[in-house]
Structures are given as C-alpha cells and as structure tokens.
C-alpha positions as protocol buffer text, in pm:
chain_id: "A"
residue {
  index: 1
  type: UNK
  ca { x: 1763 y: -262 z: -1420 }
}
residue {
  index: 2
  type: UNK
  ca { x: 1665 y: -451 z: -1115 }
}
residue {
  index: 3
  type: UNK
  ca { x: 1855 y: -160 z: -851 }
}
residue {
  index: 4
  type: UNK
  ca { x: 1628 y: 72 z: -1050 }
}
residue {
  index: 5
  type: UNK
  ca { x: 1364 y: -122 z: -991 }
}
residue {
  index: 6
  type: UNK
  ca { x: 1439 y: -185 z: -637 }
}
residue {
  index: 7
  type: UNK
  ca { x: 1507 y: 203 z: -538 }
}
residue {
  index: 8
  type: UNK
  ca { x: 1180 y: 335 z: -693 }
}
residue {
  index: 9
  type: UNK
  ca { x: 995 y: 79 z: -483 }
}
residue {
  index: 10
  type: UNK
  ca { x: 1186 y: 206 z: -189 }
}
residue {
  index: 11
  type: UNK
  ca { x: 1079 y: 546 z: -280 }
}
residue {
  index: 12
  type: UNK
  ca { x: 686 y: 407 z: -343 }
}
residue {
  index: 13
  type: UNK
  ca { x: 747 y: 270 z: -18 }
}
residue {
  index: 14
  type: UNK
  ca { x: 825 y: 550 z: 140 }
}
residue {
  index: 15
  type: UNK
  ca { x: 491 y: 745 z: 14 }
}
residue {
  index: 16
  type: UNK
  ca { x: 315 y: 433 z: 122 }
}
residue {
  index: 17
  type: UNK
  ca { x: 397 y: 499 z: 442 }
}
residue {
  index: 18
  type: UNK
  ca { x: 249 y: 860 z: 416 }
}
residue {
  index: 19
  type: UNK
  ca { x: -65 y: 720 z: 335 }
}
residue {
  index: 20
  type: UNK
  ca { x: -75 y: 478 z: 559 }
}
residue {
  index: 21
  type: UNK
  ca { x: -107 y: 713 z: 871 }
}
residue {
  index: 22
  type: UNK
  ca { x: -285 y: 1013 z: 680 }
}
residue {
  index: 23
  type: UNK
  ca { x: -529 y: 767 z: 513 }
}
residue {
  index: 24
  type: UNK
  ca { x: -717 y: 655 z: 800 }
}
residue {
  index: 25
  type: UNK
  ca { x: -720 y: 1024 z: 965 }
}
residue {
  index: 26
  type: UNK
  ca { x: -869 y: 1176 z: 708 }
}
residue {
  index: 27
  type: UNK
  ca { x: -578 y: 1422 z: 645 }
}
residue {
  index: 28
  type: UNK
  ca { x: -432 y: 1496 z: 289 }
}
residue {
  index: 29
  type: UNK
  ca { x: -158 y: 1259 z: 177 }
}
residue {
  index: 30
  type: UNK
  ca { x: 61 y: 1592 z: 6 }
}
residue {
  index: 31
  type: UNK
  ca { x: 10 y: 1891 z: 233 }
}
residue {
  index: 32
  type: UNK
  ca { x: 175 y: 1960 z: 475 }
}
residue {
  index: 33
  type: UNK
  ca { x: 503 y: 1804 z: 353 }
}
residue {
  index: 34
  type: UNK
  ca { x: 701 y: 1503 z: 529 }
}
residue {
  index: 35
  type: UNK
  ca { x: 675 y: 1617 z: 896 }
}
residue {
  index: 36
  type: UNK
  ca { x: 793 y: 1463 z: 1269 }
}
residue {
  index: 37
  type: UNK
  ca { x: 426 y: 1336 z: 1406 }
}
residue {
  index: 38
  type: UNK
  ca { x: 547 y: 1441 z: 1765 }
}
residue {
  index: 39
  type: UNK
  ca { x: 747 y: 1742 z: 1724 }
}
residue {
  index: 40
  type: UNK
  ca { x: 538 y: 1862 z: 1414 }
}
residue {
  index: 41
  type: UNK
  ca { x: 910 y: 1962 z: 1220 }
}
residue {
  index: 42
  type: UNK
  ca { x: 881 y: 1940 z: 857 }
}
residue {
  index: 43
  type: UNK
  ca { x: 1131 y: 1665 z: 773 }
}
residue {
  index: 44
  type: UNK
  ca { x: 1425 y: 1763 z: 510 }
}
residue {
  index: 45
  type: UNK
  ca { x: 1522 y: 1556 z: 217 }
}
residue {
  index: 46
  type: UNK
  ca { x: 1811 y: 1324 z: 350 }
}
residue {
  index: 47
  type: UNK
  ca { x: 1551 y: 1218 z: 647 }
}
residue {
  index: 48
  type: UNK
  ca { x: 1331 y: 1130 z: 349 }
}
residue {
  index: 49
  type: UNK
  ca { x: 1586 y: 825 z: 188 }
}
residue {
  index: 50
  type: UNK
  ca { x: 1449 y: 486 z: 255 }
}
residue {
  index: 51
  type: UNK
  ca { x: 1534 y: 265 z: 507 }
}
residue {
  index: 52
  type: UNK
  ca { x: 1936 y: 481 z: 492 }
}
residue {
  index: 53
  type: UNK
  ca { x: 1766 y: 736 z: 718 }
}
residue {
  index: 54
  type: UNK
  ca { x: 1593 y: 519 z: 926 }
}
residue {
  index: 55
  type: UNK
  ca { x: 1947 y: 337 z: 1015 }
}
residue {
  index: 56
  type: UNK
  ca { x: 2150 y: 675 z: 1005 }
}
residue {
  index: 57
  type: UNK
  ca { x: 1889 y: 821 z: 1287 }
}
residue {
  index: 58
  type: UNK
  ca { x: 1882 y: 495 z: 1484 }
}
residue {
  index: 59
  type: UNK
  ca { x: 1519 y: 483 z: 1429 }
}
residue {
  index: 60
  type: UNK
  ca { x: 1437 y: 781 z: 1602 }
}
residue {
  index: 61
  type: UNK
  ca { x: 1357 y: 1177 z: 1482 }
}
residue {
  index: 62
  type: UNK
  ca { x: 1632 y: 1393 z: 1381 }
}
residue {
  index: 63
  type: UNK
  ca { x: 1494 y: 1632 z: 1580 }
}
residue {
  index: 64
  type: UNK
  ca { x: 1290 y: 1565 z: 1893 }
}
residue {
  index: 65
  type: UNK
  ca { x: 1481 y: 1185 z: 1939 }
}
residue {
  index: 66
  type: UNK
  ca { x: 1136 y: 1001 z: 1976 }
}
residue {
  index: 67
  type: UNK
  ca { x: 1135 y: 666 z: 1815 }
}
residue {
  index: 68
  type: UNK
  ca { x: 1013 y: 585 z: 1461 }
}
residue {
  index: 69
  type: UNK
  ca { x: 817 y: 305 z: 1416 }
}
residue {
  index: 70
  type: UNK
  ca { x: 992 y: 8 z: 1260 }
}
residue {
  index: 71
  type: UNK
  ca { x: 699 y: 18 z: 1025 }
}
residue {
  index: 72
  type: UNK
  ca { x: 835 y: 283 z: 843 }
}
residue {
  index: 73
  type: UNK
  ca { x: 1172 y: 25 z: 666 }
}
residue {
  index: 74
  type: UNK
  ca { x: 961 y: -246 z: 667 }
}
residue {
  index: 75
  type: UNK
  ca { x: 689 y: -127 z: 444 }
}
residue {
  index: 76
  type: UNK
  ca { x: 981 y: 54 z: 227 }
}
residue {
  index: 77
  type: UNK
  ca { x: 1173 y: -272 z: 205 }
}
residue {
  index: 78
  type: UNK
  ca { x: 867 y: -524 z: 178 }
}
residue {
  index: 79
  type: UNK
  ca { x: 734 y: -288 z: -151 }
}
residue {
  index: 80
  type: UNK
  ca { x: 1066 y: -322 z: -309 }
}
residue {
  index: 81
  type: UNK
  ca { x: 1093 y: -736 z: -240 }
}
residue {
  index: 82
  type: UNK
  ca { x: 739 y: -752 z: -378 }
}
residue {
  index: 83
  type: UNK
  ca { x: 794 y: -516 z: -663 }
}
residue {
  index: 84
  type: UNK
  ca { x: 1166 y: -724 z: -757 }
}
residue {
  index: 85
  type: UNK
  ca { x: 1003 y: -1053 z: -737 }
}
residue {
  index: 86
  type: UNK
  ca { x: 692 y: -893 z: -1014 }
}
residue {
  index: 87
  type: UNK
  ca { x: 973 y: -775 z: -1190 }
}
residue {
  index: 88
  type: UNK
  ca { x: 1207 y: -1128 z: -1217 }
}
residue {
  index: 89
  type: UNK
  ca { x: 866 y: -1287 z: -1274 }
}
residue {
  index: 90
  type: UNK
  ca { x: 732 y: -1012 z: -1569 }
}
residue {
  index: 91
  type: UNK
  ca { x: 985 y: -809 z: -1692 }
}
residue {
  index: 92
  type: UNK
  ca { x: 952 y: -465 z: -1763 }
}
residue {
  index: 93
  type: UNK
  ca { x: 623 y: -446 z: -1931 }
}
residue {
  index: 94
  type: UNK
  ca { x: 257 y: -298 z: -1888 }
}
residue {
  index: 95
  type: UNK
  ca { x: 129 y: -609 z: -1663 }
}
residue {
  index: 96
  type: UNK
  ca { x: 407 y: -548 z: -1426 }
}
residue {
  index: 97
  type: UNK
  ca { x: 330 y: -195 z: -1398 }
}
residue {
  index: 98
  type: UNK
  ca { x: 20 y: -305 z: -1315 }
}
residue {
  index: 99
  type: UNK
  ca { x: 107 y: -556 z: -1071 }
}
residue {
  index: 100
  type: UNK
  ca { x: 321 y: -344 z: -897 }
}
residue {
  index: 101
  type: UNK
  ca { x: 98 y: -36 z: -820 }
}
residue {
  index: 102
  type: UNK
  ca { x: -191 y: -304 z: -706 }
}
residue {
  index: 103
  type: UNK
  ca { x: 58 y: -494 z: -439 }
}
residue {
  index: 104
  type: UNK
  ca { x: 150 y: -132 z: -339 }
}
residue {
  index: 105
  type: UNK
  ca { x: -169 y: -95 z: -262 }
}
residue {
  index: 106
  type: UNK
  ca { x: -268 y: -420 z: -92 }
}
residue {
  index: 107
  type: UNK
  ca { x: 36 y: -384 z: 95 }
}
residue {
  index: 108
  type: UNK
  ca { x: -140 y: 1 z: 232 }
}
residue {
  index: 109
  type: UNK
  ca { x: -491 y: -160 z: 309 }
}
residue {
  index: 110
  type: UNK
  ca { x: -276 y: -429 z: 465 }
}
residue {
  index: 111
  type: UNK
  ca { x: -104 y: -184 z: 760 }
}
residue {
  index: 112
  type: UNK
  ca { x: -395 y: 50 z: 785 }
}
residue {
  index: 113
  type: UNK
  ca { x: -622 y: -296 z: 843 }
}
residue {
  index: 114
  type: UNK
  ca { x: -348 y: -407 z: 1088 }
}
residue {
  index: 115
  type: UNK
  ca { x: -398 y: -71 z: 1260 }
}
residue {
  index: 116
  type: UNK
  ca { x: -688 y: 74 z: 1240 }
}
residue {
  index: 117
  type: UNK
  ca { x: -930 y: -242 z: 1116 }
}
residue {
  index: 118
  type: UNK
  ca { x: -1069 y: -65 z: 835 }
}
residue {
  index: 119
  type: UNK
  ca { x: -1006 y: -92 z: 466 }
}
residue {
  index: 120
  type: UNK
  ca { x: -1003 y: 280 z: 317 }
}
residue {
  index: 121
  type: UNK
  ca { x: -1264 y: 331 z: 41 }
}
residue {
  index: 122
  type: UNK
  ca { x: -1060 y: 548 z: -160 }
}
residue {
  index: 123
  type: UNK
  ca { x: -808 y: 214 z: -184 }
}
residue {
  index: 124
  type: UNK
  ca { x: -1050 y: 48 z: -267 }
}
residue {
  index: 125
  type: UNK
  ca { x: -1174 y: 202 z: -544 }
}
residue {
  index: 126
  type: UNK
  ca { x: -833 y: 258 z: -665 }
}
residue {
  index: 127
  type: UNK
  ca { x: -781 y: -105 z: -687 }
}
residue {
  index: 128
  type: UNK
  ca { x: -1081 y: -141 z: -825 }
}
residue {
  index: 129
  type: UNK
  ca { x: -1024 y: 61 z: -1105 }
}
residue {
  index: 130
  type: UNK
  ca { x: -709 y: -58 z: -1194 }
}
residue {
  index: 131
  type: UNK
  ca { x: -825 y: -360 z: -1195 }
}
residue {
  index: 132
  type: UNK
  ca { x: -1116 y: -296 z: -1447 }
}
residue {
  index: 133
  type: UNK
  ca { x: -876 y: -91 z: -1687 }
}
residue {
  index: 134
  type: UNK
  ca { x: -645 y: -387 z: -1666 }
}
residue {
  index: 135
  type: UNK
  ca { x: -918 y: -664 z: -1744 }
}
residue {
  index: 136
  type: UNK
  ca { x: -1056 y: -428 z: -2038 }
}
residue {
  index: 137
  type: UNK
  ca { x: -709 y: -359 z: -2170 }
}
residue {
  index: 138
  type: UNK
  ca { x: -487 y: -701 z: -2112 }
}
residue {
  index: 139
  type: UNK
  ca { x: -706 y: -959 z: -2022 }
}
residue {
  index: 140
  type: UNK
  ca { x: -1080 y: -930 z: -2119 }
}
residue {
  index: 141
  type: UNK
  ca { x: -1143 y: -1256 z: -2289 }
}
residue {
  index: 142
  type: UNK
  ca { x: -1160 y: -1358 z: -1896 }
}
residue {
  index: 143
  type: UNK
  ca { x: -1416 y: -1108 z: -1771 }
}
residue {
  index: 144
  type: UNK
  ca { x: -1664 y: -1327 z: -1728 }
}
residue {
  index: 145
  type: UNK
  ca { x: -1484 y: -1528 z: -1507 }
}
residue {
  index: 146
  type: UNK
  ca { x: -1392 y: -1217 z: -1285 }
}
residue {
  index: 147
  type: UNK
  ca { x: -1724 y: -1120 z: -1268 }
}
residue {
  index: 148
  type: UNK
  ca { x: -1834 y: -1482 z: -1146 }
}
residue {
  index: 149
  type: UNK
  ca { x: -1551 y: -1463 z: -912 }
}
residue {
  index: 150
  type: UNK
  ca { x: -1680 y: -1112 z: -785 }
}
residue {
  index: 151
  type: UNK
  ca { x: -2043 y: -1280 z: -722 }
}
residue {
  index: 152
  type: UNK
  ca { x: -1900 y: -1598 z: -589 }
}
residue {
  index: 153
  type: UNK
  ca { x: -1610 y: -1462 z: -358 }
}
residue {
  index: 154
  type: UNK
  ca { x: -1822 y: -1177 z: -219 }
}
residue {
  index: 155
  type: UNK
  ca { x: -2118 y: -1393 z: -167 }
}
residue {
  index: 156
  type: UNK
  ca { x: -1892 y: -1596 z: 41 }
}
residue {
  index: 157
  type: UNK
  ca { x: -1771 y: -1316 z: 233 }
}
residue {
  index: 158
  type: UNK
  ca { x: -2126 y: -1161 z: 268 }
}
residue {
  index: 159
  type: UNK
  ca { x: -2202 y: -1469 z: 428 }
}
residue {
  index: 160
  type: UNK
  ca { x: -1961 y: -1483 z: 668 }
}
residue {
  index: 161
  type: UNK
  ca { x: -2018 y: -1169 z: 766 }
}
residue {
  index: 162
  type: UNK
  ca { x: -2401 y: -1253 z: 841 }
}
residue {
  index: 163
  type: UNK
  ca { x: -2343 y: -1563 z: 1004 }
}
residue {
  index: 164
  type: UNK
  ca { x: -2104 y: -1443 z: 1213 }
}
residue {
  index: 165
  type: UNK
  ca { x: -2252 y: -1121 z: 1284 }
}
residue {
  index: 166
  type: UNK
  ca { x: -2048 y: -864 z: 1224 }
}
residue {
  index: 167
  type: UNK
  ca { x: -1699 y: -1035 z: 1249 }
}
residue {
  index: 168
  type: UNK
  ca { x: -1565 y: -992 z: 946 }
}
residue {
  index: 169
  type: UNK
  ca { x: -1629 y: -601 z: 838 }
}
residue {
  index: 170
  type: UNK
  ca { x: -1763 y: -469 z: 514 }
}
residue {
  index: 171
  type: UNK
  ca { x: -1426 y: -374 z: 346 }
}
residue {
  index: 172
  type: UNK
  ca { x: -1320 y: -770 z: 414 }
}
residue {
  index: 173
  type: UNK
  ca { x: -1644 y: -808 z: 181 }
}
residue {
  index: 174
  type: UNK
  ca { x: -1515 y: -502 z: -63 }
}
C-alpha cells in the first residue's frame, strides 16, 4: 500500500508543479495541456512520469534541450515523503486524506512564496475550507480552540506586520 501511496503523491506532485507556475500568472491550471515553457510544445505522456522523466531527459526538454528546473523532482519527491510519512503516521483513513491534500497545498504556497512572495488567495481559501469541513466533521469538540488560535496567531502576525511596516505581507497574516 505504501508504493501506492508513494506514486499518487508523485503524480499530485507533478500537478503541483503545474500550479505552482500557472498560479501566480494568472493562467488556468488545465488548459492548455502539459507544455515546454520555452518552446511552447505540448508535452506527451512519458515526459509527464515523475521524477523518471526528469532523469531520462537529463533535466532538460525533450524538445528544445533547455534546462528544467530542479524544482520540478523535488516538489514531486518532497509530496510523496510528506504524504508516506502522513500515511506511516495515520493509516489509510479520512484524517490522512485530509492531511495529505493540506501539506500538498502548503507545500504550493511554499514554492510560489519562495518565488514570487505572494501567497495565492485561491490556496488559501482552499485550505481554509478544508480545514473548516475537517474541524466540523472530525474534530469539532476543539473549535473553540481554533478559533482562539485564529484570533491569537493572526493578531500576532497583524502585529508584526504593523510594527514592522510592511515586512511581513498580508498572506503571512492569512
């Protein structure tokens, strides 16, 4: 069960990547389909396996030969360490399904921040969501306490961000 595990989160991680660089451009993260961002040539499925084509292709496009970014594995292999390590811990079962999908996302608002020093709104709110549908459904004899840690943690933030004037950005407060 665990290679299962570990080759969906491969595949996750591949789609991760997608919106990691369409995200933060504002373009669509399924049209057009997989494509070269230099040479514009819609990618086939065997340059589409996880970190296998990356290695195959010496990190560089079928096509045109420019590099990939080494990005591209390491987000594919870093989802399926975190996602193995949920599932050791959890087992199959709802709350890892949960925690999966939610580091998936941290791990996307983690590049794009790296990048780009923004935090995606529409990740945000994902998370957010998932979040409230997994305190209402699992765990919501500790609401309260989320809520308090909502007020407390984002107060903290807030301040920070006052104080220092701008150096820590609104979706650090988010």
């Amino acid at each position: 069960m665990a290679v299962l595990v570990i080759i969906l989160a491969l595949l996750i991680g591949s789609f991760l990547n997608v919106v990691i660089y369409r995200v933060p451009r504002g373009k669509s993260v399924v049209f057009p389909p997989s494509h070269c961002p230099k040479c514009n040539n819609q990618l086939k499925w065997h340059h589409l396996i996880p970190v296998l084509s990356f290695i195959l292709n010496r990190g560089r496009c079928s096509y045109c030969r420019n590099k990939i970014s080494f990005q591209y594995p390491l987000v594919e292999i870093l989802n399926s360490i975190l996602w193995l390590f949920l599932f050791l811990k959890l087992g199959l079962s709802l709350n890892y399904l949960f925690f999966s999908l939610l580091s998936s996302i941290l791990l996307a608002m983690s590049f794009i921040d790296l990048e780009h020093t923004i935090i995606p709104d529409g990740l945000n709110l994902i998370g957010i969501i998932l979040g409230l549908i997994y305190k209402f459904s699992f765990n919501y004899t500790a609401l309260g306490n989320s809520f308090l840690g909502l007020i407390v943690g984002g107060g903290i933030f807030l301040l920070i961000a006052l104080v220092t004037r701008g150096a820590m950005g609104g979706g650090d407060i988010k």
